[in-house]
Backbone of each chain as ProteinMPNN parsed JSONL, in Angstrom:
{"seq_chain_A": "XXXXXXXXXXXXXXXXXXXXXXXXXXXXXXXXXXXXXXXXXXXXXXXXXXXXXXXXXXXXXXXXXXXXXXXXXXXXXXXXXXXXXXXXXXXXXXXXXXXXXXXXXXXXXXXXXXXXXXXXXXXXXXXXXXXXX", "coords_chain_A": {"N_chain_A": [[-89.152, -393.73, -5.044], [-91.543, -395.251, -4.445], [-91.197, -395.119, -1.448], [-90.39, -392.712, -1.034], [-91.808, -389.049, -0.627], [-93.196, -386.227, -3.019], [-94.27, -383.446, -3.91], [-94.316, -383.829, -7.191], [-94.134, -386.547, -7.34], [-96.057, -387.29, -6.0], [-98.151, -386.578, -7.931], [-97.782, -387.77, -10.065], [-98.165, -390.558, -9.496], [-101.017, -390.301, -9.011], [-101.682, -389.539, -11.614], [-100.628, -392.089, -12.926], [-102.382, -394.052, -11.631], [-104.533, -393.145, -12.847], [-104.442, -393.645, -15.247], [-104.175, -396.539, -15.654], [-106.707, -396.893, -14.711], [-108.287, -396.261, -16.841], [-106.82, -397.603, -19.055], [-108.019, -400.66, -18.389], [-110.775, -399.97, -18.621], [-110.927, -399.239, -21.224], [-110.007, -400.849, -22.61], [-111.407, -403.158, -21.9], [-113.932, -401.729, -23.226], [-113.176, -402.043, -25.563], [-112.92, -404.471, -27.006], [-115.424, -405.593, -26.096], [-116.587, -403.844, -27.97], [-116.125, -404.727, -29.969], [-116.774, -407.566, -30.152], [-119.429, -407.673, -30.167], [-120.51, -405.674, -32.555], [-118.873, -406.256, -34.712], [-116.555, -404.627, -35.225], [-114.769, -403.235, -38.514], [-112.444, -401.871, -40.997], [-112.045, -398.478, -41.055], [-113.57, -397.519, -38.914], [-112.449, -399.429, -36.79], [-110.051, -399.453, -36.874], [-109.533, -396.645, -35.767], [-111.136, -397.508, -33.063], [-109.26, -399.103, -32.007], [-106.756, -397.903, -31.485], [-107.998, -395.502, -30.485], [-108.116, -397.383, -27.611], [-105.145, -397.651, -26.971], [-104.663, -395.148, -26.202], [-104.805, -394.584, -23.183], [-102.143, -396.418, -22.701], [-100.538, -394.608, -24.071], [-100.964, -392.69, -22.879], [-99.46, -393.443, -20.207], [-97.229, -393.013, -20.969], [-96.113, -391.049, -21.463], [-97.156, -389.191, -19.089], [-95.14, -390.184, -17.329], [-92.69, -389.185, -18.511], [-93.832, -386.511, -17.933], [-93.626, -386.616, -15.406], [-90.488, -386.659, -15.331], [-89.861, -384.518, -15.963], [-91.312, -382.697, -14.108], [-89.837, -384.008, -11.206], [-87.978, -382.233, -8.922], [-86.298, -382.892, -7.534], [-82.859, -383.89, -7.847], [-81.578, -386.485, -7.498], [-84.049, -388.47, -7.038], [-84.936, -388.246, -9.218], [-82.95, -389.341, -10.844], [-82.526, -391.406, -9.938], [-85.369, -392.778, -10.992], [-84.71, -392.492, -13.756], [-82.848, -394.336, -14.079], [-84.283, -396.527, -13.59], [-86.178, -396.539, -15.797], [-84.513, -396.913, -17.962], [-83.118, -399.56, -17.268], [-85.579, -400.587, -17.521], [-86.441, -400.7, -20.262], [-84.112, -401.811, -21.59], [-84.406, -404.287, -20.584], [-86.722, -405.022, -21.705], [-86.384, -405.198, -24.143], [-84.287, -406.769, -24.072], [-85.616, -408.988, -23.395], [-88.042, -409.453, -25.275], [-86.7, -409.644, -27.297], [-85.097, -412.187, -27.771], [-87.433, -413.938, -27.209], [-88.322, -413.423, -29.951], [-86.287, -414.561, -31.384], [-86.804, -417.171, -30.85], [-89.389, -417.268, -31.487], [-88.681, -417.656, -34.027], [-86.862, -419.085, -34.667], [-87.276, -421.379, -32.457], [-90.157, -422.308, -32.882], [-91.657, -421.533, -30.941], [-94.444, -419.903, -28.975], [-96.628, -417.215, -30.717], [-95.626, -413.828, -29.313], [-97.815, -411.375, -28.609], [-98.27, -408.05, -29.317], [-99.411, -406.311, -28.016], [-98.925, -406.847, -25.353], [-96.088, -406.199, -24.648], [-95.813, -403.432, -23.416], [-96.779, -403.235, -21.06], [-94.932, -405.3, -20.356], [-93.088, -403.843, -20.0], [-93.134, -402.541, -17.638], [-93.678, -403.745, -15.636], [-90.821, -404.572, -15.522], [-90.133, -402.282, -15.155], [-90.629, -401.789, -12.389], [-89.604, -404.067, -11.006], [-86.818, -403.39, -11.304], [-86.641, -401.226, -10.035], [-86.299, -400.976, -7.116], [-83.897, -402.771, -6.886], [-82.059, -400.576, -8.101], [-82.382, -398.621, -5.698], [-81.43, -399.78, -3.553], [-78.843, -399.706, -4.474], [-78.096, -397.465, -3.409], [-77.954, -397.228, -0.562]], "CA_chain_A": [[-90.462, -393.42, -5.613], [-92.267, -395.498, -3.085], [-91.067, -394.957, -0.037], [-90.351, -390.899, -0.43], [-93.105, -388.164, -1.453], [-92.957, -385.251, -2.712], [-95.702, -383.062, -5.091], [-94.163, -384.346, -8.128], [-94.504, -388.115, -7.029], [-97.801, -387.494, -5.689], [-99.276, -386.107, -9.36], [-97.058, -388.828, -10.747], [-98.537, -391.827, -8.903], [-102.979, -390.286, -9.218], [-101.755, -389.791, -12.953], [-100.599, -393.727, -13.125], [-102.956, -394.245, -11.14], [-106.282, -392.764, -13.589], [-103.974, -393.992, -17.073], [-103.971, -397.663, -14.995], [-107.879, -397.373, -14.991], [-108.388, -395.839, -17.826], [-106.466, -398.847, -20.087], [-108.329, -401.687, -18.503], [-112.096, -399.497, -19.348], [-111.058, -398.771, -22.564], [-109.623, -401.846, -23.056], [-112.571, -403.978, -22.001], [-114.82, -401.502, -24.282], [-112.621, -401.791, -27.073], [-112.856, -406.032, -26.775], [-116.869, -405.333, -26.34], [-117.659, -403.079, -29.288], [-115.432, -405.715, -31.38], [-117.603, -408.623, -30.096], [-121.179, -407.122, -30.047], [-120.451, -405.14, -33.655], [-117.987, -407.099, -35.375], [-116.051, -403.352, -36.583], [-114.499, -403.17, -39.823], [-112.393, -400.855, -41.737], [-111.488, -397.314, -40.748], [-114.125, -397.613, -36.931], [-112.116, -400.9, -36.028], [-108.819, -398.565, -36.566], [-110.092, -395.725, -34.586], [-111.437, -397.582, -31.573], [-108.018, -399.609, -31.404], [-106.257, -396.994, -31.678], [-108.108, -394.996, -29.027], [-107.836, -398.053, -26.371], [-104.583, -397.903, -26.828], [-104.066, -394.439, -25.763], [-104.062, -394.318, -21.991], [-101.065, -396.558, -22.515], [-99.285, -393.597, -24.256], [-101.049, -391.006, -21.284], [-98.935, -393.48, -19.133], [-95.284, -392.806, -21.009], [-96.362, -389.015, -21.495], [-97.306, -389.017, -17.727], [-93.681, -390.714, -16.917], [-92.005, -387.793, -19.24], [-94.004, -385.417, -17.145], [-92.649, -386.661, -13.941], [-89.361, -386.218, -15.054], [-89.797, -382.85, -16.162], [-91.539, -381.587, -12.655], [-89.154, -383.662, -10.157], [-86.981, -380.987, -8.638], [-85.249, -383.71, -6.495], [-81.666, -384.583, -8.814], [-81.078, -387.776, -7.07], [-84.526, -389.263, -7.405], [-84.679, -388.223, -10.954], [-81.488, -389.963, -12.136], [-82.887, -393.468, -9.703], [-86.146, -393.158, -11.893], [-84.231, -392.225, -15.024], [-82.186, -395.747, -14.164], [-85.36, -397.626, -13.412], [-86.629, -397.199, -16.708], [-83.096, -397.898, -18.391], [-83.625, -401.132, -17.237], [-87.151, -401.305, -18.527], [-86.095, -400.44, -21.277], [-83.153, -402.663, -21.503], [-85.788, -405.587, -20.057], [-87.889, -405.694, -22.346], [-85.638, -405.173, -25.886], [-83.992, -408.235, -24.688], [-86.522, -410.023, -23.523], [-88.921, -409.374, -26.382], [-85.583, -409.99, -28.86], [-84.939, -413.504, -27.746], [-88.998, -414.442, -27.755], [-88.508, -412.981, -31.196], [-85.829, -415.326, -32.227], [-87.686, -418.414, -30.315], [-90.828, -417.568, -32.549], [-88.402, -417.55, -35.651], [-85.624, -421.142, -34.41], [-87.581, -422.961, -32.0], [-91.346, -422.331, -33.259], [-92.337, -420.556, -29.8], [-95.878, -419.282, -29.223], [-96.676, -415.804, -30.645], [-96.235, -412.652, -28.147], [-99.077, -410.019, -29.181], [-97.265, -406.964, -29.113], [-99.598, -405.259, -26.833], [-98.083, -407.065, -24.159], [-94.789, -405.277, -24.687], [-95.797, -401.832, -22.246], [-96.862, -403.796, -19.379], [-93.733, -406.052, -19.64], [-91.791, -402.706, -19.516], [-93.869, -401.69, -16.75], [-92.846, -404.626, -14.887], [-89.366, -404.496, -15.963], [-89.355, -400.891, -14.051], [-91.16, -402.102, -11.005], [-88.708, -404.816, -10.393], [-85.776, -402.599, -11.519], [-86.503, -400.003, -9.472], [-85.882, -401.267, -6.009], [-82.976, -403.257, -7.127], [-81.32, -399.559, -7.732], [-82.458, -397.977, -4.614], [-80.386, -400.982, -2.762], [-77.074, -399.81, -4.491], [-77.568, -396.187, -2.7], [-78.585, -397.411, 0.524]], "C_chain_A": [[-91.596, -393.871, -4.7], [-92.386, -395.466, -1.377], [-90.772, -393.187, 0.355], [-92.011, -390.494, -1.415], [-92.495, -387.134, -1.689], [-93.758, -384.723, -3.991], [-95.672, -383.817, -6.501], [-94.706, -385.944, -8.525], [-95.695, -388.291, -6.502], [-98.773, -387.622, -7.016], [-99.011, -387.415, -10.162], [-98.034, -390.757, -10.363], [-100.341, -391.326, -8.857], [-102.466, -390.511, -11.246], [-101.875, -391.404, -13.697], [-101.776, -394.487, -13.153], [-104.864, -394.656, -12.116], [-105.823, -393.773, -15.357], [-104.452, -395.485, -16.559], [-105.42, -398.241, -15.492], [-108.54, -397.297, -16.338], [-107.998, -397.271, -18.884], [-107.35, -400.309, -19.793], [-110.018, -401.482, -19.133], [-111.773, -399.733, -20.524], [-110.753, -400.27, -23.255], [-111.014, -403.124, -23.447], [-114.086, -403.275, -22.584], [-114.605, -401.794, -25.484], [-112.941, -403.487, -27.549], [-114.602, -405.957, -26.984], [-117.628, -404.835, -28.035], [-116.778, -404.18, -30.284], [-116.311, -406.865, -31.728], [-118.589, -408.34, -30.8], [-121.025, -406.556, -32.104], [-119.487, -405.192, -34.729], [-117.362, -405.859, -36.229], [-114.994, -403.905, -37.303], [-113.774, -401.716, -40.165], [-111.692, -399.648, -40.701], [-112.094, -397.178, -39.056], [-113.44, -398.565, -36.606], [-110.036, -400.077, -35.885], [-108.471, -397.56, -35.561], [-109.872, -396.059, -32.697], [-110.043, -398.637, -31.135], [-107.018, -398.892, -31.346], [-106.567, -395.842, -30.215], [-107.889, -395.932, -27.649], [-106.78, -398.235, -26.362], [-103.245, -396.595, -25.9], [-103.958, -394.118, -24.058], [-102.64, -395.452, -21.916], [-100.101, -395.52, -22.895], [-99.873, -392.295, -23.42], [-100.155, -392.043, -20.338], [-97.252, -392.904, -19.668], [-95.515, -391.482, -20.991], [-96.378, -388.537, -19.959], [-95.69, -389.377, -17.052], [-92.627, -389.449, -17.408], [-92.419, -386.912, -18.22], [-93.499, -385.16, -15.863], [-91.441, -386.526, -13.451], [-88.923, -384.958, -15.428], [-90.306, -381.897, -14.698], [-90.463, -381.946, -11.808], [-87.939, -382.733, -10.312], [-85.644, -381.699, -8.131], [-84.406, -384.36, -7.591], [-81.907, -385.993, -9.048], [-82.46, -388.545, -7.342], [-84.784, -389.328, -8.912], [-83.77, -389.126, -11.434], [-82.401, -391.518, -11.329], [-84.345, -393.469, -11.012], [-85.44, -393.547, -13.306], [-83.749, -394.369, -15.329], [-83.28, -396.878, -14.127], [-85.469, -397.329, -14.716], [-85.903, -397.108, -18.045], [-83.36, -399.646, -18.457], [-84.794, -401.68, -17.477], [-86.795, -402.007, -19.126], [-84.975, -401.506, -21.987], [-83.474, -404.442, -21.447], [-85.938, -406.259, -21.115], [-87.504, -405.728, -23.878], [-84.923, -406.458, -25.72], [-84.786, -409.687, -24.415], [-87.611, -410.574, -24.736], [-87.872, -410.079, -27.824], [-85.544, -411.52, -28.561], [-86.373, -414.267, -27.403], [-88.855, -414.108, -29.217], [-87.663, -414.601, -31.716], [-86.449, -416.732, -31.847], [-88.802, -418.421, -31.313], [-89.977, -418.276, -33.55], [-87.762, -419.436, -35.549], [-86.575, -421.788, -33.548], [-89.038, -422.977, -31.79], [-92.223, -422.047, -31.501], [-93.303, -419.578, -29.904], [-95.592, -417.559, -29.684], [-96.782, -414.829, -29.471], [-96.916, -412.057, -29.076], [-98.263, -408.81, -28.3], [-98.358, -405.725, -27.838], [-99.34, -405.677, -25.348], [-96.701, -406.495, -23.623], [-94.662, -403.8, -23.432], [-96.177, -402.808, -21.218], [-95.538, -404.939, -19.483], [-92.612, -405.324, -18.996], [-92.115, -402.007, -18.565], [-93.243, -402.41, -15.54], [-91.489, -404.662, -14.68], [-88.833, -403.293, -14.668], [-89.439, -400.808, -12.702], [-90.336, -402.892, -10.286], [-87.002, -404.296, -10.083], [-85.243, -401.801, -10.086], [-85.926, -400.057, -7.613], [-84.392, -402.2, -5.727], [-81.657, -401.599, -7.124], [-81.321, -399.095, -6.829], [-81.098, -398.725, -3.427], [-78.914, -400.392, -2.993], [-77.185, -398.145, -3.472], [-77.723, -396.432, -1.143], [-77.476, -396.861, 1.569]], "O_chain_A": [[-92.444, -393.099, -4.253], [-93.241, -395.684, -0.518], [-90.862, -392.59, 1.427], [-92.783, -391.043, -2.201], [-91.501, -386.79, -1.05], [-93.897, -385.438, -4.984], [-96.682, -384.34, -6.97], [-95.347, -386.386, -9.479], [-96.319, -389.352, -6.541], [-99.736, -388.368, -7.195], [-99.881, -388.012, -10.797], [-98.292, -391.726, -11.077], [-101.027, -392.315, -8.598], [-102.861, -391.434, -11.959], [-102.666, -391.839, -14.534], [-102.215, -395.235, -14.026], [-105.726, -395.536, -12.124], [-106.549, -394.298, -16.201], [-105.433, -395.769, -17.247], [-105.644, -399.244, -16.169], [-109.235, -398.191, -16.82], [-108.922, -397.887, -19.415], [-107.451, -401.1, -20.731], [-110.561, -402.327, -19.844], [-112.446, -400.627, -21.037], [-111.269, -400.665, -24.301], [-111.416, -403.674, -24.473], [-115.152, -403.886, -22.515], [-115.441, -401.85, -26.385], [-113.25, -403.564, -28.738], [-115.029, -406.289, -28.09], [-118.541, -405.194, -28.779], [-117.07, -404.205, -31.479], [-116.633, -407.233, -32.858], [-118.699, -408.689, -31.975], [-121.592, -407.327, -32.877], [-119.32, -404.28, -35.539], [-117.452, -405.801, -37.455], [-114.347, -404.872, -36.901], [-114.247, -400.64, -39.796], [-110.954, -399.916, -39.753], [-111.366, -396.84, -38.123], [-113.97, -398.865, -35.536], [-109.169, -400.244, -35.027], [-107.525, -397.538, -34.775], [-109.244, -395.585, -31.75], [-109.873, -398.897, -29.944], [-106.056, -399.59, -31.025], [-105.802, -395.49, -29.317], [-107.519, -395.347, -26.631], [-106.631, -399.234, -25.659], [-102.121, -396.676, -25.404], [-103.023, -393.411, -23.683], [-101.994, -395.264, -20.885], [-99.027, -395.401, -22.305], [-99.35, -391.183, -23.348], [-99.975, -391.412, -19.296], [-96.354, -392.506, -18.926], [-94.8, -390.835, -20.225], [-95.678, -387.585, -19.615], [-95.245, -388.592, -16.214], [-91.875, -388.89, -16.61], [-91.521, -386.447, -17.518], [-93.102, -384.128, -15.321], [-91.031, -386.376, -12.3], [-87.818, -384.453, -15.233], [-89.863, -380.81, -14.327], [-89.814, -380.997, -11.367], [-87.202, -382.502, -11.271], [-84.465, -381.355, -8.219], [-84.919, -385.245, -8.275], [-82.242, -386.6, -10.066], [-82.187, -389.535, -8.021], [-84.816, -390.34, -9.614], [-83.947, -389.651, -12.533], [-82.807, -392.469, -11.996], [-84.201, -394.256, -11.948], [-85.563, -394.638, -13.863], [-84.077, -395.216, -16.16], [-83.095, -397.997, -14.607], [-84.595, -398.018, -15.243], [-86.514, -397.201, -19.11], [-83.646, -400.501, -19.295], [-85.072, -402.871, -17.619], [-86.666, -403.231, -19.081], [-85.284, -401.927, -23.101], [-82.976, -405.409, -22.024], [-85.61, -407.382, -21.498], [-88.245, -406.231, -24.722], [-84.788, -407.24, -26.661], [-84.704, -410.827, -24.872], [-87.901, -411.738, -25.015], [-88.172, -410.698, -28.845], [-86.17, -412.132, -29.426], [-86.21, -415.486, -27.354], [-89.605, -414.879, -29.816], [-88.249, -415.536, -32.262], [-86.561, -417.472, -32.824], [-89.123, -419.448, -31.91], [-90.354, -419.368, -33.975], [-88.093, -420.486, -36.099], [-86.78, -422.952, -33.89], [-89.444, -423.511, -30.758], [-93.336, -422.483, -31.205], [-93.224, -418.601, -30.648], [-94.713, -416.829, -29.227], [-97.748, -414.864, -28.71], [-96.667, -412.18, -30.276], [-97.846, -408.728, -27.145], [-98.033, -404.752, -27.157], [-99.523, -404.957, -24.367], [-96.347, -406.384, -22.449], [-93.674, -403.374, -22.832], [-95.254, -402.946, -20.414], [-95.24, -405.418, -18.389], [-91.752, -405.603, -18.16], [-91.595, -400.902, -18.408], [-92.518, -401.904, -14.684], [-91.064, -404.795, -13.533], [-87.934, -403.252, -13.829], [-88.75, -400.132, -11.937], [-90.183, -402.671, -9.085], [-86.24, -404.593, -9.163], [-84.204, -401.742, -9.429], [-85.241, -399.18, -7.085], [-83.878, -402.311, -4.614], [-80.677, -401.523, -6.383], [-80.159, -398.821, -6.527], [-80.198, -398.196, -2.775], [-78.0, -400.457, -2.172], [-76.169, -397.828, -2.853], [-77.508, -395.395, -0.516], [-77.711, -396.867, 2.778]]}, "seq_chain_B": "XXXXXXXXXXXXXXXXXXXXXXXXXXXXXXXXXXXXXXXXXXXXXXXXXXXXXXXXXXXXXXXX", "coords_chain_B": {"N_chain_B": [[-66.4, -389.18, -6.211], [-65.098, -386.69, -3.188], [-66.396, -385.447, -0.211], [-67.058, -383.255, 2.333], [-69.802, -382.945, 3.515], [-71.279, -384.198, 5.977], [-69.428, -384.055, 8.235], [-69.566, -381.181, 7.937], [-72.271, -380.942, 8.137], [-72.542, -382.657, 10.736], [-71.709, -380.353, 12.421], [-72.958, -378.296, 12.434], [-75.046, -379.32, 14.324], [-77.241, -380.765, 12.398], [-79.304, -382.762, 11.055], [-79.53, -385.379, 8.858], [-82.273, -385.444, 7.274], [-83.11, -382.478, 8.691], [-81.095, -381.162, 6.622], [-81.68, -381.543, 4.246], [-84.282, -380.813, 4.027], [-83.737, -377.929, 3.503], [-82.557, -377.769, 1.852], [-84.589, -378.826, -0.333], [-84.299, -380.922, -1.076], [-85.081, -384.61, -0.823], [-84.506, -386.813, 2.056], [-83.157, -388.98, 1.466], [-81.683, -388.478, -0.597], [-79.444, -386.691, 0.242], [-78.163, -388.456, 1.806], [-76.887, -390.159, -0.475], [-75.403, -388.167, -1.009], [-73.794, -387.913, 0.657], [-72.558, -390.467, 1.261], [-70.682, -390.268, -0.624], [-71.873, -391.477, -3.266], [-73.785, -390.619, -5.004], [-73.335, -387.76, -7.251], [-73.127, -384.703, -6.789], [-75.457, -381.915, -9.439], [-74.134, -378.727, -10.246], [-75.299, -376.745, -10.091], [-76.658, -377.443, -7.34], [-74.741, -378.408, -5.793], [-73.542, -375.468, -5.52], [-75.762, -374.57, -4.586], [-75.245, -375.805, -1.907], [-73.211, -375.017, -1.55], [-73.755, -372.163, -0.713], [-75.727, -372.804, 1.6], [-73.281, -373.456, 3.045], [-72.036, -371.408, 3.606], [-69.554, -371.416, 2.215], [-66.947, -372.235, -0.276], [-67.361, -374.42, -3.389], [-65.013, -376.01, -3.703], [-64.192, -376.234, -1.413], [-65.821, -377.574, 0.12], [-66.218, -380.44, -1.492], [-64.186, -382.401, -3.461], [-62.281, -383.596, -5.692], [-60.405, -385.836, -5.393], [-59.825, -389.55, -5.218]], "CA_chain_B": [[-65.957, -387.67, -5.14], [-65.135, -386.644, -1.324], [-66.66, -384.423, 0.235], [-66.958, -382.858, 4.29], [-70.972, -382.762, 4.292], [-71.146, -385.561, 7.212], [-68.66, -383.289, 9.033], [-70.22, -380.045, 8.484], [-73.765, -381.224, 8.834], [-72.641, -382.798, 12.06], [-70.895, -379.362, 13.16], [-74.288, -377.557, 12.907], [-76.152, -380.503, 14.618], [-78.412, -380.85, 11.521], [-79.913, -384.336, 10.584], [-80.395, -385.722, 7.23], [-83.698, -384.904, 7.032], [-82.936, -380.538, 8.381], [-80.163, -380.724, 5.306], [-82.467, -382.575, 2.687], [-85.479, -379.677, 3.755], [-83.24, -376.632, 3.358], [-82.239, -377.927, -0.024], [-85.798, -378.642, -1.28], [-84.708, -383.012, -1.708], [-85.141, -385.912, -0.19], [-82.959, -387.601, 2.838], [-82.163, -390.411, 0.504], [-80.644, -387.448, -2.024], [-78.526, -386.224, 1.646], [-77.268, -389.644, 2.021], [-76.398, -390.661, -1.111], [-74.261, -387.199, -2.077], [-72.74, -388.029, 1.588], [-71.872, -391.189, 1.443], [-70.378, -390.211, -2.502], [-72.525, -392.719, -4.104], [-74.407, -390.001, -6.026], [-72.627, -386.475, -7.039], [-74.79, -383.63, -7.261], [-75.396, -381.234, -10.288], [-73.546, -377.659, -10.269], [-76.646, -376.139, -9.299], [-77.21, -377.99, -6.185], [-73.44, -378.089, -5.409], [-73.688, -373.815, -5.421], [-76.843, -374.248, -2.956], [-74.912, -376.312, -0.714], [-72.212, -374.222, -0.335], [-74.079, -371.182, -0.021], [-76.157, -372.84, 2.671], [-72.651, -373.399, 4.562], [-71.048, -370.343, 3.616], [-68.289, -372.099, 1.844], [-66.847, -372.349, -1.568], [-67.922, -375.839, -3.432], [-64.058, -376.831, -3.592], [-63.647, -376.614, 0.243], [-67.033, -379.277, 0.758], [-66.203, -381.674, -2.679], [-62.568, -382.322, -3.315], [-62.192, -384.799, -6.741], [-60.015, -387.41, -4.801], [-60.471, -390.5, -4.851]], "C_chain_B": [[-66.132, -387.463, -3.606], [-66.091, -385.804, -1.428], [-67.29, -384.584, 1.58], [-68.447, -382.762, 4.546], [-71.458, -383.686, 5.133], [-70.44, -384.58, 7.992], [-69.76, -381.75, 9.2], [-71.506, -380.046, 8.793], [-73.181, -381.494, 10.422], [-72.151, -381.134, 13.249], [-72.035, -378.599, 13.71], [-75.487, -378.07, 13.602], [-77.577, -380.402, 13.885], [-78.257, -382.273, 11.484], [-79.953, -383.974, 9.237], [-81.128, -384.76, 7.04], [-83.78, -382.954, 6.918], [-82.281, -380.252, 7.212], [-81.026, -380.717, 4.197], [-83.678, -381.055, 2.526], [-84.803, -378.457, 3.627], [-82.966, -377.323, 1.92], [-82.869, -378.249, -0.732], [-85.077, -379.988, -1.739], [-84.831, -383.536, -0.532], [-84.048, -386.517, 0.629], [-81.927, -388.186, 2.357], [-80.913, -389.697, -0.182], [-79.18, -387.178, -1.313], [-77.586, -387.357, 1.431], [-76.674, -390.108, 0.874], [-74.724, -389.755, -1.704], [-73.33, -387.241, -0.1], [-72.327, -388.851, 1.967], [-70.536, -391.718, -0.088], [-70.892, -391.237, -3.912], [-73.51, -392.072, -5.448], [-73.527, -388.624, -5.925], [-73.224, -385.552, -7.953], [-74.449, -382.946, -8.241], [-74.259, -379.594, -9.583], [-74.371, -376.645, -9.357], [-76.725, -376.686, -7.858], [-76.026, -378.121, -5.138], [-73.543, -376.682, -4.392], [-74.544, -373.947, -4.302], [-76.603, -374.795, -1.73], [-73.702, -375.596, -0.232], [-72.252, -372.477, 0.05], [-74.932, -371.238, 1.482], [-74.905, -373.145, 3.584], [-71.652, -372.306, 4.631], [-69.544, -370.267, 3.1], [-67.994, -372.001, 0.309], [-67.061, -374.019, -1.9], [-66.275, -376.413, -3.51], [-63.921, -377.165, -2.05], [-65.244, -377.476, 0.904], [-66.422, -380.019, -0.138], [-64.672, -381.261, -3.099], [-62.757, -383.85, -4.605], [-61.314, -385.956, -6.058], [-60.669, -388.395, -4.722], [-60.328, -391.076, -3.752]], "O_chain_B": [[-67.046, -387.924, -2.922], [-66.605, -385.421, -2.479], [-67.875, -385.588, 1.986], [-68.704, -382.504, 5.722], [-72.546, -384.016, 4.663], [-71.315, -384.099, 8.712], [-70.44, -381.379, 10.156], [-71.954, -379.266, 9.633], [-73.353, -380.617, 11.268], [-72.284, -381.003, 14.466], [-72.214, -378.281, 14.886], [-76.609, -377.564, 13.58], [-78.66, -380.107, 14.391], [-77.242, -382.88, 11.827], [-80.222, -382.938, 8.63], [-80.888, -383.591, 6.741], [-84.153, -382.247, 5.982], [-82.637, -379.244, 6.604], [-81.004, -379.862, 3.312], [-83.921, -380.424, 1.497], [-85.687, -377.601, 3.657], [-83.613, -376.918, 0.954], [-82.467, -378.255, -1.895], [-85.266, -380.221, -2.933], [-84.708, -383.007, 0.573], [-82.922, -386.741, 0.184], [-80.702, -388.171, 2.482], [-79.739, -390.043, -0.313], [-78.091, -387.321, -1.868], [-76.45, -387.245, 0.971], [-75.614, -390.647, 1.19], [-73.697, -390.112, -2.281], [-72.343, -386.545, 0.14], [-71.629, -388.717, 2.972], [-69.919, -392.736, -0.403], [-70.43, -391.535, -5.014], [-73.869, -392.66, -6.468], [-73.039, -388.287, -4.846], [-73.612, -385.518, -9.12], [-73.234, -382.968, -8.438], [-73.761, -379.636, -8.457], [-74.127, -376.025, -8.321], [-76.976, -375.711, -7.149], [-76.188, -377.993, -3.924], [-73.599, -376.626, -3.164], [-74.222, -373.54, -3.185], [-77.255, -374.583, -0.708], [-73.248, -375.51, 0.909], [-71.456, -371.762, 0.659], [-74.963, -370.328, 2.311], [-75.128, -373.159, 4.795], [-70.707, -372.219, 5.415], [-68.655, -369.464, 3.381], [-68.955, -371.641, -0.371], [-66.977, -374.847, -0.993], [-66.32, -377.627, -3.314], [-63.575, -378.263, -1.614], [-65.465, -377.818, 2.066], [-65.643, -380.663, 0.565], [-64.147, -380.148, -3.07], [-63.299, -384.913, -4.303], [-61.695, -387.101, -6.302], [-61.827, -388.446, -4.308], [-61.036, -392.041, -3.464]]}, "name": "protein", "num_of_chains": 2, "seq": "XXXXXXXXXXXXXXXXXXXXXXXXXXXXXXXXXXXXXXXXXXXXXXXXXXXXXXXXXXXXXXXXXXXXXXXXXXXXXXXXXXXXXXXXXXXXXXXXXXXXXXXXXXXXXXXXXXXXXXXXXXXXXXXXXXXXXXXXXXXXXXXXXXXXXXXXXXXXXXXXXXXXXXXXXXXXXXXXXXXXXXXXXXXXXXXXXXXXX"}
């Protein structure tokens, strides 16, 4: 993914790229209009709700990338990278879960969950490339 | 799975890279379905052994 190109992985990596900026704007408006106008109710649903969507333009954008590449072989290494997200972050998140519940371990805030699986795929992902080398 | 594309690439003195651009992937894709570490779809099979003029049993052979 990082070391080849090819149109797919180009659209794939500006898309990341705009969702990337996109979540920290929206994010640090959504944190703003909470401060400044203390929302309530059905607007405090809304605007968390909308800052939460360039995280789902980034999995929609990830779907899309595996619907354009043409290339088999990098398809299935992505596919495996985010296996092991995926894999990551259900057991990482599961055993913080039972730590909250047996050994009174700080709360995670669940919107930490997509960027752990983001990480998860980033570290993943070069770990697979290694077995084809 | 075996298979002779290392041989017949080398026969036509193609590189990686000439194989990978006639078949519309990536080197990496070349190397991996010729060192058998990845084994290609049906589809991609068919385009490799129409680019050598071959049937796909006489490149890929199930042996282990």
């Amino acid at each position: 993914m990082w070391c080849v190109s090819n149109p797919a992985q180009s659209r794939y990596r500006v898309r990341m790229l705009v969702a990337a900026v996109l979540c920290i704007l929206f994010a640090a408006l959504a944190a703003a209009a909470f401060n400044v106008w203390h929302l309530t109710g059905a607007v405090a649903w809304v605007v968390a709700v909308v800052s939460a969507l360039p995280i789902v333009g980034a999995l929609v954008g990830t779907g899309a990338y595996l619907n354009e590449e043409k290339d088999e072989f990098q398809r299935n290494l992505y596919i495996q990278a985010i296996l092991g997200g995926i894999a990551g972050t259900l057991a990482a998140t599961t055993i913080w879960g039972y730590l909250e519940d047996f050994a009174r371990a700080p709360h995670m805030r669940l919107i930490w969950v997509c960027p752990m699986f983001w990480i998860f795929v980033v570290v993943v992902f070069p770990v697979i490339r290694l077995r084809y080398r | 799975m075996k298979n002779r594309l290392r041989v017949l690439r080398a026969e036509r003195e193609w590189s990686q890279a000439d194989l990978a651009k006639q078949l519309e992937v990536s080197r990496q894709s070349v190397n991996a379905i010729e060192t058998g570490k990845f084994d290609p779809s049906l589809p991609l099979a068919f385009k490799l052994a129409r680019l050598f003029g071959m049937r796909i049993e006489e490149i890929f052979s199930d042996e282990s």
